[in-house]
C-alpha positions in Angstrom: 200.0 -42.5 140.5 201.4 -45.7 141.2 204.0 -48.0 139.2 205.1 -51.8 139.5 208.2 -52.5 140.3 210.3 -56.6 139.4 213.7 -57.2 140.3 215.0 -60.4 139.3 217.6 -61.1 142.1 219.8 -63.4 139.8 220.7 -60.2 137.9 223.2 -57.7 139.2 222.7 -54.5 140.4 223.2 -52.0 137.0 222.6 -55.0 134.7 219.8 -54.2 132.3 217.4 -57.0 133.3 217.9 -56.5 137.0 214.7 -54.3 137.7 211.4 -53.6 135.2 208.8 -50.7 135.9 205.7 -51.3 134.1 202.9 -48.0 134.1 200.2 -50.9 134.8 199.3 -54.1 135.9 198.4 -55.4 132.3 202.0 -54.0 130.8 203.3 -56.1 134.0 201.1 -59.3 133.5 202.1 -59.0 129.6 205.8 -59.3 130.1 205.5 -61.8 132.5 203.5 -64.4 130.6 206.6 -63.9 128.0 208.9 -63.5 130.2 208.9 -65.2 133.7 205.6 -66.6 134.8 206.4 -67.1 138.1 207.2 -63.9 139.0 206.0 -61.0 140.7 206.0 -56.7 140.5 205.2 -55.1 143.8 202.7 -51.7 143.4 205.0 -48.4 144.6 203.5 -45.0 144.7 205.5 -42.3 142.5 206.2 -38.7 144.5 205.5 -36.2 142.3 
């Protein structure tokens, strides 16, 4: 299982908008097109 992982390095680290996990990539391309176009999540496999 894999996730996708934004960080928005103008955010803090422990601030609530600093890093998003989205389950897939349409959650991820959703909140972009709302929220920052021009961003980008990173795929990052989950250990179970």
């Amino acid at each position: 299982m894999t996730v996708f992982v934004y960080v928005n390095t103008s955010k803090q680290v422990g601030d609530a908008d600093h890093i998003k996990v989205f389950a897939t990539t349409d959650d991820a391309e959703k909140w972009f097109e709302e929220n920052d176009p021009e961003g980008v999540a990173f795929e990052y496999e989950v250990l179970e």
